[in-house]
C-alpha positions as CSV (number, residue, x, y, z in Angstrom):
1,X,-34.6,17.0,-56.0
2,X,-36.4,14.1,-54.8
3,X,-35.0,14.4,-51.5
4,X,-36.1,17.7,-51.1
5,X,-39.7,16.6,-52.1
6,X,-39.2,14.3,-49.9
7,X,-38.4,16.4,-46.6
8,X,-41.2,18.9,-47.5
9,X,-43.6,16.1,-47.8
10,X,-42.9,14.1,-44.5
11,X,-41.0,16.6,-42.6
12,X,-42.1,19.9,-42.7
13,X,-45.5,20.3,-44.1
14,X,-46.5,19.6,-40.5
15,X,-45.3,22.9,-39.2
16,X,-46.3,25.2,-41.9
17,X,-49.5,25.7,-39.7
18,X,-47.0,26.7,-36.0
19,X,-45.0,28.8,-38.8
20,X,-48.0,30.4,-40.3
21,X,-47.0,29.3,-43.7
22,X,-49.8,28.7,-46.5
23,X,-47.5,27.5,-49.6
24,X,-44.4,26.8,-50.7
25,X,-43.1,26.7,-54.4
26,X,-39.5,25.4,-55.2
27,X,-38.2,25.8,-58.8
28,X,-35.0,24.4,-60.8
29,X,-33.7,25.8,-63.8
30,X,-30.5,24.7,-66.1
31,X,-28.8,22.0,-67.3
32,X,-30.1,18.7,-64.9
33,X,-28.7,15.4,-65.5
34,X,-25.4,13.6,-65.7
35,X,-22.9,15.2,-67.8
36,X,-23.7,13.0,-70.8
37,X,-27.1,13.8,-71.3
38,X,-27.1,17.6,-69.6
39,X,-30.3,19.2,-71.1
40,X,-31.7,22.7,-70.2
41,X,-34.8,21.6,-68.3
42,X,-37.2,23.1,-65.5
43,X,-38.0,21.6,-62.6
44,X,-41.4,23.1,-60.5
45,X,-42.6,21.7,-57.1
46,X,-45.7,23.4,-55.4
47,X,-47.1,22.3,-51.6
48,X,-50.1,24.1,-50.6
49,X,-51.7,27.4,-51.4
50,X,-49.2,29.3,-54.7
51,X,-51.6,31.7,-56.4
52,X,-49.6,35.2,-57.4
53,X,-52.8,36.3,-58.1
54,X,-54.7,35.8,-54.6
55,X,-54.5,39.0,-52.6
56,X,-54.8,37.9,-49.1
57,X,-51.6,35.7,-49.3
58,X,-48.0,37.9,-49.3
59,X,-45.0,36.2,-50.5
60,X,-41.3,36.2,-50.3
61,X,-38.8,35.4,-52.8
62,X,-34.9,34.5,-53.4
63,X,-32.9,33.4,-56.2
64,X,-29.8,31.7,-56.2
65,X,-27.7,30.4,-58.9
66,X,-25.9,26.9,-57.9
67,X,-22.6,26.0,-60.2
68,X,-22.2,22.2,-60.9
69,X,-19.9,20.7,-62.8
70,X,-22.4,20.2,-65.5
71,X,-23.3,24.2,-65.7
72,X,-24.9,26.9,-64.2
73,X,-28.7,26.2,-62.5
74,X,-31.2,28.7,-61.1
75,X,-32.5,27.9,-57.6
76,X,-35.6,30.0,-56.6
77,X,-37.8,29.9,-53.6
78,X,-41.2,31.5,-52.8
79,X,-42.9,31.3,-49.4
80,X,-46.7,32.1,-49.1
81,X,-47.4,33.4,-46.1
């Protein structure tokens, strides 16, 4: 998940503006770790503008579910536009 933090941050944050992009919110749901110490845990990155409740910004959303050896985790993706 770092990587991807990292991409976002360095990478492509620069052409949210060509894009038209105004936010971007990544969450990670599920058992996260190595298999010894596999907790349930939640994982929530946010770049830019992510309020549900702003009505000039319209949004798209997926989910996903990723299997692991570990378990089953939740991928979702939101893109403020």
């Amino acid at each position: 998940f770092r990587f991807i933090r990292y991409l976002f941050n360095n990478y492509f944050q620069f052409m949210f503006k060509e894009l038209g992009v105004k936010g971007f919110k990544v969450k990670l749901k599920g058992k996260i770790s190595v298999a010894g110490n596999s907790r349930k845990r939640s994982i929530l990155y946010r770049i830019g503008k992510t309020s549900h409740a702003s009505n000039n910004l319209k949004v798209v959303h997926t989910t996903d579910t990723i299997v692991t050896f570990t378990g089953v985790m939740g991928f979702q993706v939101w893109i403020f536009y």
